[in-house]
C-alpha positions in Angstrom: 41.8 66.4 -23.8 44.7 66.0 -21.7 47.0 63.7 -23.0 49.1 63.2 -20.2 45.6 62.6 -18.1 44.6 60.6 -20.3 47.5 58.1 -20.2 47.8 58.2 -16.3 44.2 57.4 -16.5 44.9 53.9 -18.6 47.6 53.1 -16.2 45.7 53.6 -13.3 42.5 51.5 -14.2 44.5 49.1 -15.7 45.9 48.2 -12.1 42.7 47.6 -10.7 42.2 43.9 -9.4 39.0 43.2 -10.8 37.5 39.8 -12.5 33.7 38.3 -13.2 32.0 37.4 -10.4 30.1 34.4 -11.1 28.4 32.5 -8.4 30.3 29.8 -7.0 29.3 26.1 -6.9 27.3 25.3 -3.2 27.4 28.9 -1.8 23.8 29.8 -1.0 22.1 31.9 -2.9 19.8 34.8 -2.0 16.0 35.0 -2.4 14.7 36.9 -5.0 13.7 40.3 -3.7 10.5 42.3 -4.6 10.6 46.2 -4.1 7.7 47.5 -2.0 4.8 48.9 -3.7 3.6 52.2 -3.9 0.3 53.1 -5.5 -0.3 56.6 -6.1 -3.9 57.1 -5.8 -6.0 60.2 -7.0 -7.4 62.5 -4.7 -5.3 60.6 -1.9 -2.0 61.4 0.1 1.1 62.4 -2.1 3.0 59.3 -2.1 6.7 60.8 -0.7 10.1 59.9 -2.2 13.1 60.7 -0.4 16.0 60.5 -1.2 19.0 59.7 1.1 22.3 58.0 1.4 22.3 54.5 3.0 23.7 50.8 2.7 23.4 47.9 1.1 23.7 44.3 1.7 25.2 42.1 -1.3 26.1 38.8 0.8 29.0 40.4 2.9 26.7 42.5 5.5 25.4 45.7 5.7 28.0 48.9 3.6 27.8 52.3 3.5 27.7 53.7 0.2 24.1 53.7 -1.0 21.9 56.4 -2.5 18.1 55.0 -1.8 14.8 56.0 -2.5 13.2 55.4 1.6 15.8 53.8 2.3 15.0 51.2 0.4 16.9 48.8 -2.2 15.6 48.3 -4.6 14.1 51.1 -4.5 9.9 51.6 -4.5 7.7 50.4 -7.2 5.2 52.8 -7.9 2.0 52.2 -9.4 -0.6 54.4 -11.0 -3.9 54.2 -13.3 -3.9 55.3 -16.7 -5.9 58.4 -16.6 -5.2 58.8 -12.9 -3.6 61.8 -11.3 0.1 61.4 -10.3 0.6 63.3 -7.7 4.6 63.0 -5.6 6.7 65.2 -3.9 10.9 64.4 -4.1 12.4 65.2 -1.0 16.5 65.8 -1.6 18.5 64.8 1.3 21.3 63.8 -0.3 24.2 66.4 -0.3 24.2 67.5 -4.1 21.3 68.6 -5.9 18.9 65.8 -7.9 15.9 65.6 -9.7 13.6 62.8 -10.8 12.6 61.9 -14.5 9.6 59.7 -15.3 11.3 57.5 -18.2 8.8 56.8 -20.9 6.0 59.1 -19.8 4.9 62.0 -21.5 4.1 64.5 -18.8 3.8 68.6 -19.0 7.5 69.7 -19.8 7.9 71.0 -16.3 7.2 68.0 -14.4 9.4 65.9 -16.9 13.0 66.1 -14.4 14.6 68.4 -17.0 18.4 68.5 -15.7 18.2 72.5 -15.6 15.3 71.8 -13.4 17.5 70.0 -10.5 16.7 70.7 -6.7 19.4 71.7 -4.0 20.1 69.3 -1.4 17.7 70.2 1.7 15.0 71.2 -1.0 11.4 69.6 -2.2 9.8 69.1 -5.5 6.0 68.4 -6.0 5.0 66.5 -9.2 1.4 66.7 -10.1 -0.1 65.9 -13.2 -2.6 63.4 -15.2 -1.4 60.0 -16.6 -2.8 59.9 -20.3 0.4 57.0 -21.5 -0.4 53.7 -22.5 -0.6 51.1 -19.9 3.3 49.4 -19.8 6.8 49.1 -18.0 8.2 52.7 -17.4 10.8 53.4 -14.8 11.9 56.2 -12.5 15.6 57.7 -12.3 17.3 61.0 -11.4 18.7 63.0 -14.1 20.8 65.8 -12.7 23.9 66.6 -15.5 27.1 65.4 -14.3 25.7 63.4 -11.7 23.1 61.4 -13.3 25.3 57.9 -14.0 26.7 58.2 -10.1 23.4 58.7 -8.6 21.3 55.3 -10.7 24.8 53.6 -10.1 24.0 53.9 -6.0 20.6 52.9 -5.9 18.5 55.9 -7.0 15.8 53.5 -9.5 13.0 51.9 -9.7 9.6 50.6 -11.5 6.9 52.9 -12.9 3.5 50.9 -13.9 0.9 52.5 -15.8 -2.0 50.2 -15.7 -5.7 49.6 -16.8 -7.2 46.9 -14.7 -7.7 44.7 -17.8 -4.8 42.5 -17.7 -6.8 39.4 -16.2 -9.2 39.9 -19.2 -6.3 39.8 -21.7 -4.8 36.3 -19.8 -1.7 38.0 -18.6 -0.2 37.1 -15.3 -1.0 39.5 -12.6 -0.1 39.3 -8.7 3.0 36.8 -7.5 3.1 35.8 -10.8 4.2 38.9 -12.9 7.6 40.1 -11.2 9.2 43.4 -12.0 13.2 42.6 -12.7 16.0 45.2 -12.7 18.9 44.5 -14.1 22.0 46.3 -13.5 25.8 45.5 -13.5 28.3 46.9 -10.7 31.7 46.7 -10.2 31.9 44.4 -6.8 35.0 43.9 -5.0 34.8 42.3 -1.8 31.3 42.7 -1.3 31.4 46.5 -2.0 30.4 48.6 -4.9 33.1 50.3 -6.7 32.4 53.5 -8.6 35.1 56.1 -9.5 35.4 56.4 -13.4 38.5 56.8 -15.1 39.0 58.5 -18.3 38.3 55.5 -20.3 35.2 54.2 -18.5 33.9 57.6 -19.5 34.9 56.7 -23.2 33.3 53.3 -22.9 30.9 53.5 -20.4 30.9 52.6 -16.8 31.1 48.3 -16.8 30.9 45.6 -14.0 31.9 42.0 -13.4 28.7 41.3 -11.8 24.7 41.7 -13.0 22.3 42.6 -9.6 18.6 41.5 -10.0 16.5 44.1 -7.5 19.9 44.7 -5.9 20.8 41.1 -5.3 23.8 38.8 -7.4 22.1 35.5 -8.7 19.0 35.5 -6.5 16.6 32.4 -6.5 13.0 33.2 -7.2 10.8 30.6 -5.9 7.7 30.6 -8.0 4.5 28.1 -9.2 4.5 25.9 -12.4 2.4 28.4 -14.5 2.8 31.0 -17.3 4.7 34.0 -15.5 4.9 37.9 -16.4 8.6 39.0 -16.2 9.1 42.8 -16.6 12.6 43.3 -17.7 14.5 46.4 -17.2 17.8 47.4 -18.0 19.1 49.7 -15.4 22.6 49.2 -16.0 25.1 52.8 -16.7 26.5 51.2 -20.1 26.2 47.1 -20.5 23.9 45.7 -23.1 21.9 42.7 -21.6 20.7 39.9 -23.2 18.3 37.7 -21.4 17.7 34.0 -22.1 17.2 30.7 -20.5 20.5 29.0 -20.3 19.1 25.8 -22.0 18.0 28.0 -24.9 14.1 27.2 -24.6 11.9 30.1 -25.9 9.6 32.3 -24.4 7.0 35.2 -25.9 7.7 38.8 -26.0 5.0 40.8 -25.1 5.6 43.9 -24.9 8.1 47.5 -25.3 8.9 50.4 -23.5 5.5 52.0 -24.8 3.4 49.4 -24.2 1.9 45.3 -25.3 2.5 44.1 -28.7 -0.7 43.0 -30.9 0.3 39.5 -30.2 3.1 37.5 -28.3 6.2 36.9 -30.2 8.2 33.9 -29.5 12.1 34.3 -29.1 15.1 32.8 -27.3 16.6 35.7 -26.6 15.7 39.7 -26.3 19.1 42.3 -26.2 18.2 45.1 -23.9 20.3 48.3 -24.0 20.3 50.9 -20.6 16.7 52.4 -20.7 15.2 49.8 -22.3 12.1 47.6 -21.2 10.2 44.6 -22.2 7.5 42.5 -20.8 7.7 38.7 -21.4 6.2 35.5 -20.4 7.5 32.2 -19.8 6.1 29.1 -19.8 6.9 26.9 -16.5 3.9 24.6 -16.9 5.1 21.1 -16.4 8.3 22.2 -14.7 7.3 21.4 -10.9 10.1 20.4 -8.9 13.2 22.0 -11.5 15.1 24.5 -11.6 15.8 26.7 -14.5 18.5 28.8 -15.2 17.9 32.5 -16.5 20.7 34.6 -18.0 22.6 37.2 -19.9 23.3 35.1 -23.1 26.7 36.0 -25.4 26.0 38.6 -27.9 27.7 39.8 -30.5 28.1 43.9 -30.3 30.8 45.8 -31.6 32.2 48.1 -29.0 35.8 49.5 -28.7 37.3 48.6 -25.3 40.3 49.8 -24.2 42.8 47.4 -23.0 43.3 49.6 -19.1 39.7 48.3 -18.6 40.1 45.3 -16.8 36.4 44.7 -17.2 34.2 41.6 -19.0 33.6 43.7 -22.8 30.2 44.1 -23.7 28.5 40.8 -25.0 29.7 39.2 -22.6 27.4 36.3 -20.3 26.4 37.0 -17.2 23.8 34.8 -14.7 20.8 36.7 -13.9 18.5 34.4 -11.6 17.3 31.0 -10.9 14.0 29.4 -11.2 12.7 27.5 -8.6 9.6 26.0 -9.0 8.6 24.4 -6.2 5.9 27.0 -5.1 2.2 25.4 -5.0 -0.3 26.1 -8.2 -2.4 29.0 -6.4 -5.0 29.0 -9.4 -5.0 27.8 -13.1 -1.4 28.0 -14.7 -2.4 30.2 -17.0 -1.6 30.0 -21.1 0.2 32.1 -23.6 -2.3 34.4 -24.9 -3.3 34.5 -28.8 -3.5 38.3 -28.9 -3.7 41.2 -27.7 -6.4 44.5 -28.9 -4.7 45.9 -32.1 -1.2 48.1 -31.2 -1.8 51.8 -32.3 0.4 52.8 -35.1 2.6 56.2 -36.0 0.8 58.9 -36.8 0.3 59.2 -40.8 1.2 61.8 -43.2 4.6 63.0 -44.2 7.3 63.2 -42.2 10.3 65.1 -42.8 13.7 63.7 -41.7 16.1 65.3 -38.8 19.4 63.3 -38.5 21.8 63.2 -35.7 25.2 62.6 -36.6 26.7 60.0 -33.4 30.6 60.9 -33.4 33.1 61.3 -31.4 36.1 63.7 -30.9 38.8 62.5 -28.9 37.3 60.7 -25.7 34.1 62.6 -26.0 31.1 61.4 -27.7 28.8 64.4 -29.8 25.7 64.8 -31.2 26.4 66.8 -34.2 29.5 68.0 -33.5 28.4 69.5 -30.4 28.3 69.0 -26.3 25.4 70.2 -24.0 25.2 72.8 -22.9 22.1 73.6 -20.4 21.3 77.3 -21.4 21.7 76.8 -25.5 18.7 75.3 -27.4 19.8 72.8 -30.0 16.6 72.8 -32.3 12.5 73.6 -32.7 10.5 70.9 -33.3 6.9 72.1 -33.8 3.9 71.1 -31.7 1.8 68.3 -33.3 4.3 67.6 -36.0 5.4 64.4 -37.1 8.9 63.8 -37.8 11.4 60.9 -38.7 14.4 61.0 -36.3 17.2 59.4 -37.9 20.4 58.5 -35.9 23.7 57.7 -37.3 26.3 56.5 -35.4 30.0 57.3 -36.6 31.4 56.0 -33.5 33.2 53.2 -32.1 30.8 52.6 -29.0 27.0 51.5 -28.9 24.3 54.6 -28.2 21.1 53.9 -26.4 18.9 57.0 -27.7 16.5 58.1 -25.5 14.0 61.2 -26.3 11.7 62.8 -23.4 8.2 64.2 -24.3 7.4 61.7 -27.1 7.4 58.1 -27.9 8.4 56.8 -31.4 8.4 53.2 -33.7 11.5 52.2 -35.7 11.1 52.4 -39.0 13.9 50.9 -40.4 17.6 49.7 -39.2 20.4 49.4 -41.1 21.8 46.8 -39.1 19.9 43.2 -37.9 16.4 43.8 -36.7 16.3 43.7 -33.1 12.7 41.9 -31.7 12.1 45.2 -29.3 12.0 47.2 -32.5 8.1 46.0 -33.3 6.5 48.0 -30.7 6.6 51.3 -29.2 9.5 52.6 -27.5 11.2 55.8 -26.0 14.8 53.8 -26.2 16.2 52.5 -29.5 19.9 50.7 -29.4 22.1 52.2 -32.4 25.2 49.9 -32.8 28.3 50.7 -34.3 27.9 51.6 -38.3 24.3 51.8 -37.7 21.7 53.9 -39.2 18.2 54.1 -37.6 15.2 55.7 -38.6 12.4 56.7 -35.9 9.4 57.9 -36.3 7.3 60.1 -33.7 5.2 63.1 -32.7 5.2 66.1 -30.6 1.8 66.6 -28.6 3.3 68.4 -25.7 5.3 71.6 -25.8 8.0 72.9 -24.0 11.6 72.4 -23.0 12.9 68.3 -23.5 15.9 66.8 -24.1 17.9 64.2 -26.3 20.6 61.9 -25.2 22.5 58.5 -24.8 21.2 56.3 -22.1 24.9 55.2 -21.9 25.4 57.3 -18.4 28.9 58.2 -19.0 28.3 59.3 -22.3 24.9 61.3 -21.2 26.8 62.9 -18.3 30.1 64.3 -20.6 27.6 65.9 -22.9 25.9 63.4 -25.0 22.5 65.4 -24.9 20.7 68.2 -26.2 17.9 70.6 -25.5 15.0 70.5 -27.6 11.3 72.8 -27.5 8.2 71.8 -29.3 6.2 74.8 -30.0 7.0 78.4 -29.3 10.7 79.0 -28.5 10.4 81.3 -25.5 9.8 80.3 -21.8 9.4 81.9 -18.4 12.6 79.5 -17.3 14.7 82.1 -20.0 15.4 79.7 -22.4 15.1 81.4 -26.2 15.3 79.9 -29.3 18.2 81.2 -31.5 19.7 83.1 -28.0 
């Protein structure tokens, strides 16, 4: 690195006038929005995503500056059946290339948004293949290297539900009352979002002063006195969440990234790291006529921050939304369900251990010693095997792990459990000084990746290449070459 760059770099985002934003006292606070549905249906049309710059609207009118999915913010829910055929076509018109990746779904390798698989600007992509994931919370993103954290900064996100049809026979909250939530913190300055990294938010992370729920700060969500289904995604570059009520009352965790739990699990709080997902409910029976405040509680996370950001650390609180329940009972409230049909577990047999060293060198954060690079092929994993990917991390900054083409269970932590860790996930949360053990399997071959959901860190070089089965594809990746 370049030391002198590095030290203007300091100077210059120390300077910058930034503080919390936190709602103030009277000042009227925005509905909750709901991101238009999209349900991709088999045999019918393709359902179209295009992508395109636009504006936003955050309370000081209408700014340039967006990067939307149809022009919308938050961007498109899209909904699909497990088993049904997904079949999309991307259309780029943004002026750099792009490419979409289906988070926690395990599709053919070339349909996964591989980076090396980006699209010019002007250019098309079709996706077409068969849903066989579990029915849960996934989420949609581009993934182009370099320009993956600016492009999810700008708008370019949103919901991905796999579903079954049986919720209403396993008494979960469907319709108005189960509400897709993204969570994401931006750096707002006079109503505008601010985005231009200096050399330590790439060491760090990206972080804001503000949390936006489906694109809007502290909205109010108006909603009946019943048991409600909140799907909780962390769609933030860097900043750990930690939703809660702000009077501490529990509520049930229900499911992962990969899917429902056996059973609900009550807690007070759930930490959610970029990537992750997890379905709760809460229980607003008997709360006509209040309002409840929902938040990002304090947590406790070690994470070096340099001084020059001028930036709320992570662990730090942030309001999320307000509860308003006011609406009228449209059916039975509902109840907290017992259980749930039995959670599938790893696959069994032995499973030998691959670790991944989490270091850093200078501002840079490795994988083994090593940066991506898109034409070099890190390891061989081979198809159907099981493994147990175990994750160090030598660093002074938190890693999100994320894998593509499988889905895994924690098997052990050397840290404090975290209650996402009892289910299935794509996403695990390594603090600093951890070690975690994963276990998962390879049914799909072809080329994947492996790297921190922290954007920054993803986008430096955080990642690696990986291919299950034979090493040699048409694309010209080789093993070994």
């Amino acid at each position: 690195m370049d030391r002198r760059r590095f030290l203007s770099s300091l100077a210059a985002a120390a300077m910058l006038p930034f503080a919390a934003v936190t709602p103030v006292q009277g000042q009227t606070r925005p509905r909750l929005r709901l991101a238009p549905v999209r349900t991709i249906h088999r045999g019918g049309q393709p359902v179209v995503l295009s992508a395109a710059p636009g504006s936003y609207d955050l309370g000081a009118g209408p700014r340039p500056g967006a990067l939307l999915f149809n022009q919308q913010w938050p961007s498109p829910t899209l909904r699909v059946a497990q088993g049904g055929e997904f079949d999309l076509r991307l259309d780029n018109g943004l002026d750099e290339p792009t490419i979409v990746h289906w988070h926690g779904l395990t599709p053919p390798a070339d349909m996964d948004g591989h980076p090396m698989a980006s699209i010019p600007a002007g250019a098309s992509r079709d996706y077409g293949f068969v849903v066989h994931d579990r029915p849960a919370t996934y989420w949609y993103h581009p993934h182009p290297h370099h320009r993956t954290a600016f492009q999810v900064y700008h708008g370019l996100a949103g919901f991905l539900l796999v579903e079954d049809g049986l919720d209403e026979t396993r008494g979960l909250p469907t319709g108005s009352r189960d509400l897709p939530l993204l969570l994401a913190d931006k750096r707002i300055s006079a109503g505008s979002l601010q985005y231009a990294p200096a050399m330590p938010d790439m060491m760090v992370g990206f972080l804001g002063n503000t949390v936006l729920v489906n694109g809007a700060q502290s909205p109010v969500a108006t909603v009946e006195p019943a048991v409600l289904r909140l799907r909780l995604l962390n769609g933030s570059n860097a900043r750990i969440l930690n939703p809660a009520f702000a009077d501490g009352r529990p509520f049930w965790l229900v499911g992962t990234d990969g899917g429902l739990l056996d059973a609900p699990v009550p807690v007070t709080s759930v930490p959610l790291a970029p990537g992750e997902r997890v379905e709760v409910l809460i229980d607003l029976r008997g709360e006509a006529g209040n309002t409840l405040a929902f938040v990002s509680a304090p947590l406790a996370i070690t994470a070096t921050l340099p001084p020059a950001i001028a930036m709320p650390p992570q662990g730090s609180a942030f309001p999320l939304l307000q509860f308003d329940v006011s609406a009228p009972l449209s059916g039975p409230p509902g109840a907290i369900p017992a259980g749930f049909e039995p959670m599938p577990g790893p696959a069994p047999g032995p499973a030998p251990v691959r670790t991944f060293l989490l270091g850093q060198q200078g501002a840079m954060h490795l994988i083994n010693g090593t940066s991506y690079e898109g034409g070099r092929i890190d390891f061989l994993v081979p198809l159907g095997a099981t493994e147990t990917w175990r994750f160090i991390n030598q660093g002074n900054q938190p890693h999100p792990m994320h894998m593509h083409g499988s889905r895994f269970r924690v098997t052990a932590r050397s840290g404090t459990p975290l209650a996402s860790d009892a289910g299935w996930k794509d996403t695990v949360l390594v603090r600093v000084g951890e070690t975690v053990d994963v276990r998962l399997s390879f049914e799909v071959p072809g080329l994947f990746v492996l790297h921190c959901h922290n954007l920054e860190h993803e986008d430096e070089g955080m990642m690696q290449n990986f291919v299950v089965g034979d090493g040699l594809f048409a694309d010209g990746f080789e093993a070994g070459g």
